[in-house]
MOPAC internal coordinates of N, CA, C and O (Angstrom, degrees):
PM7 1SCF
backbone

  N    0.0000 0     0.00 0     0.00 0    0    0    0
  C    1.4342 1     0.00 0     0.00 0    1    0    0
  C    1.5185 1   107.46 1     0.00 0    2    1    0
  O    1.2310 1   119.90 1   -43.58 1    3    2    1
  N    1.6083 1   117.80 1   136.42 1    3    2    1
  C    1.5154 1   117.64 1   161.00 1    5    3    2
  C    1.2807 1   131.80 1   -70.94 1    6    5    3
  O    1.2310 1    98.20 1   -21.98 1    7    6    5
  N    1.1053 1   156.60 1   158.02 1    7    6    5
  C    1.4620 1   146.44 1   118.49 1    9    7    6
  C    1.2276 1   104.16 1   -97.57 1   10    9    7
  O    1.2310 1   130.02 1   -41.24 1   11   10    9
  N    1.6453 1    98.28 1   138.76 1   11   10    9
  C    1.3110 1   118.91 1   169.19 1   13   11   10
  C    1.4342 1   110.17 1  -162.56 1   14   13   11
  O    1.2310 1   119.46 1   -61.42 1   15   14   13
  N    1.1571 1   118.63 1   118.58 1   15   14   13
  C    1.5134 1   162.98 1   176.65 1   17   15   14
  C    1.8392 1   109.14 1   -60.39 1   18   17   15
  O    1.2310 1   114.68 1   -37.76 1   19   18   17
  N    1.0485 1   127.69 1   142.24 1   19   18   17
  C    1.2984 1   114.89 1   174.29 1   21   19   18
  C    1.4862 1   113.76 1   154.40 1   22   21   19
  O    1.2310 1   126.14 1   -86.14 1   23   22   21
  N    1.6142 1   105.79 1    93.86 1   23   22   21
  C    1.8460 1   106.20 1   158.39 1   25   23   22
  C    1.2530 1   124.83 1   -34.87 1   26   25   23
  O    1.2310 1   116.94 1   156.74 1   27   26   25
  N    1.7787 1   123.42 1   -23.26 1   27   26   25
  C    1.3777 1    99.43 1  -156.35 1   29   27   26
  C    1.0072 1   102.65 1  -135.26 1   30   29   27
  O    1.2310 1   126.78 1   -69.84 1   31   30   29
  N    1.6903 1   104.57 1   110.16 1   31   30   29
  C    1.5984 1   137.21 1  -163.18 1   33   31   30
  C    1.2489 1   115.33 1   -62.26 1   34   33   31
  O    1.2310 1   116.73 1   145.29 1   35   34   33
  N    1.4559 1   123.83 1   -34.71 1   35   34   33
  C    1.7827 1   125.50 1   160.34 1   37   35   34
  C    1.3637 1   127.28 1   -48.51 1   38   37   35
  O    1.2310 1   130.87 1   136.86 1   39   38   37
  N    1.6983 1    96.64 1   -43.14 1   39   38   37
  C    1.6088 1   107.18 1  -175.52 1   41   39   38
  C    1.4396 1    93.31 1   -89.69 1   42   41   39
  O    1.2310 1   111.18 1   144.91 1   43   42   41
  N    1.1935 1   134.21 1   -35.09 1   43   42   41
  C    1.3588 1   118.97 1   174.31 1   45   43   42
  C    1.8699 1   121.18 1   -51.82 1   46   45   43
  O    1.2310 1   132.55 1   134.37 1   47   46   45
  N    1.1092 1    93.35 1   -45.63 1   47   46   45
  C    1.5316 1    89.20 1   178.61 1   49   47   46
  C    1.6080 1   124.66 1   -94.05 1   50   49   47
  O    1.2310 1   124.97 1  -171.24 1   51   50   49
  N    1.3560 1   108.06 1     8.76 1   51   50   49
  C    1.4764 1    93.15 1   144.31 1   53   51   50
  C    1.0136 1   119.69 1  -105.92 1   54   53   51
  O    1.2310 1   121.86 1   174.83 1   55   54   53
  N    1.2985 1   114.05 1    -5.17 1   55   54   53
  C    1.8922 1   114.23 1  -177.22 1   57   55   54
  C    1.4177 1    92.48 1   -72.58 1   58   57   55
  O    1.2310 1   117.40 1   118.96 1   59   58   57
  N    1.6335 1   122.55 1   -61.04 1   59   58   57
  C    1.3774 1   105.97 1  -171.47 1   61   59   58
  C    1.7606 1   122.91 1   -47.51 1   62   61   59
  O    1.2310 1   124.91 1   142.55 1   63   62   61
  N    1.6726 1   108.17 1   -37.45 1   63   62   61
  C    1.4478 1   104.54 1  -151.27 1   65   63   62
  C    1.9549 1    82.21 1   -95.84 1   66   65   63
  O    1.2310 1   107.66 1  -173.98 1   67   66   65
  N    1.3521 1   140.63 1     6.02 1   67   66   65
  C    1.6632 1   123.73 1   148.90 1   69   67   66
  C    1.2856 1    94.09 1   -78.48 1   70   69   67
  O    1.2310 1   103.47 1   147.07 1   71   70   69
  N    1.4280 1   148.00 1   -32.93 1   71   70   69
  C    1.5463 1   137.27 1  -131.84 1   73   71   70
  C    1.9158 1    87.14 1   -89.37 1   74   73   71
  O    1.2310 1   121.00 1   137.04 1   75   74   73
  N    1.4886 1   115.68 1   -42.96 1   75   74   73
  C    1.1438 1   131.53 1  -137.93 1   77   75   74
  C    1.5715 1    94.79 1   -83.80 1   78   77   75
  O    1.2310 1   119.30 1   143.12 1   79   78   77
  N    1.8186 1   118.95 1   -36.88 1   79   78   77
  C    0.9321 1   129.74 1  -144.16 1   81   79   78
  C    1.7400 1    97.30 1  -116.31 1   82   81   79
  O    1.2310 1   126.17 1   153.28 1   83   82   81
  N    1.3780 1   105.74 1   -26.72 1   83   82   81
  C    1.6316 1    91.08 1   152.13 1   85   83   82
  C    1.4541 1   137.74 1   -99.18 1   86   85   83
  O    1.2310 1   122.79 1   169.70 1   87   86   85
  N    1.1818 1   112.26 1   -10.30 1   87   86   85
  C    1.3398 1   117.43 1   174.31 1   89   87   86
  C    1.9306 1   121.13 1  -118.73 1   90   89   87
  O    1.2310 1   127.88 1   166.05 1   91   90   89
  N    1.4169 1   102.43 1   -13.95 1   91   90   89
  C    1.6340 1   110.96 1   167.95 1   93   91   90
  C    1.3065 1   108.64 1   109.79 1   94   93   91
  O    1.2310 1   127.71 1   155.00 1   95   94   93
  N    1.2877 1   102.76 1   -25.00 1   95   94   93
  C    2.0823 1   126.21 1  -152.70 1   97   95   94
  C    1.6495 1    78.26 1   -63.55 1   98   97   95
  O    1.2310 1   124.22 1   -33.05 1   99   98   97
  N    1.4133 1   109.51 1   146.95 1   99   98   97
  C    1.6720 1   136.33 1   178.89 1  101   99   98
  C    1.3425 1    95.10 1  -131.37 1  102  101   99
  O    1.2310 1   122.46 1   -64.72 1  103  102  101
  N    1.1447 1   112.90 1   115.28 1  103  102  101
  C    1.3968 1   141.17 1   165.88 1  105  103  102
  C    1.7533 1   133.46 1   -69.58 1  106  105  103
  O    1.2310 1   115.60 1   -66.37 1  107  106  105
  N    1.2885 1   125.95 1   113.63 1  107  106  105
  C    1.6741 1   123.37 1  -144.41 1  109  107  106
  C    1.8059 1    81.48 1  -104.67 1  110  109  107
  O    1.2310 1   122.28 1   -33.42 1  111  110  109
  N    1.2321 1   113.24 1   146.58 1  111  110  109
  C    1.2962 1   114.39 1   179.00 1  113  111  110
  C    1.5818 1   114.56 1   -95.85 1  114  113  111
  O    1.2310 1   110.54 1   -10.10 1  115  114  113
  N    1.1375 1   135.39 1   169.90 1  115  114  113
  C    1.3310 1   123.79 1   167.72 1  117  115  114
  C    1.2488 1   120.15 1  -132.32 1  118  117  115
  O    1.2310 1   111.89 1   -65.99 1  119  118  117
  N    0.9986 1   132.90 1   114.01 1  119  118  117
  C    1.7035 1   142.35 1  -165.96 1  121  119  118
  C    1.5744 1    92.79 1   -55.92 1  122  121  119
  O    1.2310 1   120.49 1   -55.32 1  123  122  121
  N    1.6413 1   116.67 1   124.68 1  123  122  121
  C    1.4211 1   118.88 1   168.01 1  125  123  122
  C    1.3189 1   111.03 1  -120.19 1  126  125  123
  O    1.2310 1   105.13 1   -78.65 1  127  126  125
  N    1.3462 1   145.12 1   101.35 1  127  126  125
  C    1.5941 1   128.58 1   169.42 1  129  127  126
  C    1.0707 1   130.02 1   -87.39 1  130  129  127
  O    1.2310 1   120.81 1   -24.00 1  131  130  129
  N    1.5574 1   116.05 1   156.00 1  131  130  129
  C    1.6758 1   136.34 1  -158.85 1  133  131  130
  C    1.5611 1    91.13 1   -73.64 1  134  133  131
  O    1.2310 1   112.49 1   169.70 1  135  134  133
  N    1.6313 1   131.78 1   -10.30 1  135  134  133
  C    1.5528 1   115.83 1  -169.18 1  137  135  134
  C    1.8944 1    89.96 1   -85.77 1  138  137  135
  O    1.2310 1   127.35 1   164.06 1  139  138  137
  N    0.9534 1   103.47 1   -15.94 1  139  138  137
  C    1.7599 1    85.86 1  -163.72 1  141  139  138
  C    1.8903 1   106.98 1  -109.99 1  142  141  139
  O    1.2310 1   128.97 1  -160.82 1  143  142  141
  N    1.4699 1   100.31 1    19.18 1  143  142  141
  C    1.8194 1   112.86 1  -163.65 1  145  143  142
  C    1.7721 1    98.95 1    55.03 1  146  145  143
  O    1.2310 1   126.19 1  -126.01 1  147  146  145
  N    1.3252 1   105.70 1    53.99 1  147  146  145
  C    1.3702 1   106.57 1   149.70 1  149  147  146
  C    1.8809 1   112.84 1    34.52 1  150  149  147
  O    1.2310 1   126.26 1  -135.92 1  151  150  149
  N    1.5094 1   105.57 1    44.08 1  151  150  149
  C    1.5644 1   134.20 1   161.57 1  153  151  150
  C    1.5753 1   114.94 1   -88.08 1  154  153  151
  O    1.2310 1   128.63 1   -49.96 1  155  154  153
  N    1.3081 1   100.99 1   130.04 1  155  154  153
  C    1.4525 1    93.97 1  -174.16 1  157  155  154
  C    1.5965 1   105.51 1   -68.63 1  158  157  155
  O    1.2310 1   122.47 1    -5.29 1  159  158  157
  N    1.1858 1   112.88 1   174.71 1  159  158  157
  C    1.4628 1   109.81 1   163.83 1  161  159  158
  C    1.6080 1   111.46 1  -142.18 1  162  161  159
  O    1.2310 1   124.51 1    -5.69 1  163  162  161
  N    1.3405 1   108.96 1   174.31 1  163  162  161
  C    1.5980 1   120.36 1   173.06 1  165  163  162
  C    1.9986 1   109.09 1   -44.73 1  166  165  163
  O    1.2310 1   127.50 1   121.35 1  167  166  165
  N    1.0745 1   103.17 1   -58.65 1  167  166  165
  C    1.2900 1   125.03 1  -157.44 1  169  167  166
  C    2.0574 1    99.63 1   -71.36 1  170  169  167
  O    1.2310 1   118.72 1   128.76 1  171  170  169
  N    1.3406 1   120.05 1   -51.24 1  171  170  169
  C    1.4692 1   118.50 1   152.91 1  173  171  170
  C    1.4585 1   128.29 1   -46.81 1  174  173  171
  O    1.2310 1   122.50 1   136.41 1  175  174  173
  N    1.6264 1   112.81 1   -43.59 1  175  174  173
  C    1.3193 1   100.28 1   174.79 1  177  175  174
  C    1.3365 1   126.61 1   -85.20 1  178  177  175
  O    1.2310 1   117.25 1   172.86 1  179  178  177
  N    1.7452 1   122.83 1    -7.14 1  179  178  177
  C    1.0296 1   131.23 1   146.17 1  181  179  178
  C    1.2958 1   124.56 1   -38.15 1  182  181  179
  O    1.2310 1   125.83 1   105.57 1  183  182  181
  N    1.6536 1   106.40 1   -74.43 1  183  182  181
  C    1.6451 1   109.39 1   179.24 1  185  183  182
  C    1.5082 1   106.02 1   -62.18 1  186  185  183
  O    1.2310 1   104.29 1   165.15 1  187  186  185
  N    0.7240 1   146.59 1   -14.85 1  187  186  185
  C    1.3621 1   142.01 1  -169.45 1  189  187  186
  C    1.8832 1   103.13 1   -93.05 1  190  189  187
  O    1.2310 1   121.39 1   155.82 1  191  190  189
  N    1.2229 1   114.95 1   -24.18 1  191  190  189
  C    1.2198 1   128.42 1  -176.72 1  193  191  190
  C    1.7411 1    97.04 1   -74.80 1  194  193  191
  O    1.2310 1   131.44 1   120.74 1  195  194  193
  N    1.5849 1    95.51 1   -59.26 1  195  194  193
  C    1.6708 1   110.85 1  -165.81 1  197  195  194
  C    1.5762 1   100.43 1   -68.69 1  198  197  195
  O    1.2310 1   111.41 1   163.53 1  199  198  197
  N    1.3784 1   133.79 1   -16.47 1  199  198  197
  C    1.3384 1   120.77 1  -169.71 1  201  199  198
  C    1.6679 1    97.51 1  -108.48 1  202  201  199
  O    1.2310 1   117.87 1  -163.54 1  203  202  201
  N    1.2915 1   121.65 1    16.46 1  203  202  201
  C    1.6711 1   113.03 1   174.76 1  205  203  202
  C    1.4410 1   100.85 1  -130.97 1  206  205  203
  O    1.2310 1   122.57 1  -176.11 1  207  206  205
  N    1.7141 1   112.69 1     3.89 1  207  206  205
  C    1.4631 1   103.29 1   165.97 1  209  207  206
  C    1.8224 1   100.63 1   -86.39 1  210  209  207
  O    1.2310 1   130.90 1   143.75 1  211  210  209
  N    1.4831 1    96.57 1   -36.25 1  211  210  209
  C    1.6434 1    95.42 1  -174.33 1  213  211  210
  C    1.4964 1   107.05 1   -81.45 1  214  213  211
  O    1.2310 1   127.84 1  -165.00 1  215  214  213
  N    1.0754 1   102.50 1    15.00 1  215  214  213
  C    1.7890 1   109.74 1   154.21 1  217  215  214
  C    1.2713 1   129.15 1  -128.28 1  218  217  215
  O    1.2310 1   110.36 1  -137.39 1  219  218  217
  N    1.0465 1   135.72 1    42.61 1  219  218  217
  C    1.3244 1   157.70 1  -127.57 1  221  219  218
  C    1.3102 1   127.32 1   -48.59 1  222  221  219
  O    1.2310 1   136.10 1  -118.43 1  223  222  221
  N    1.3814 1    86.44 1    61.57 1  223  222  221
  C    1.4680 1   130.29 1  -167.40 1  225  223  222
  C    2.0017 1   102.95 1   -63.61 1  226  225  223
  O    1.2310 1   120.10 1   180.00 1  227  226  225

């Protein structure tokens, strides 16, 4: 699985869709919110873990 972090939604989506399309790798997203300055936490990378196993990511 990747993590990757990133304000900037243009460069994000071509980085993902070259990343995806040269190497296969599918990318799990991680819910970040503006209440916590958008820090990951324990509890996001969990669900984010648990929702790309039940996608069989």
């Amino acid at each position: 699985m990747l993590l990757l972090v990133t304000k900037l939604f243009n460069f994000f989506f071509r980085f993902d869709r070259d990343l995806r399309w040269r190497t296969g790798v599918q990318l799990a997203p991680i819910i970040c919110k503006s209440s916590n300055d958008f820090k990951i936490t324990q509890k996001a990378l969990e669900s984010a873990y648990e929702k790309a196993i039940a996608s069989n990511i």
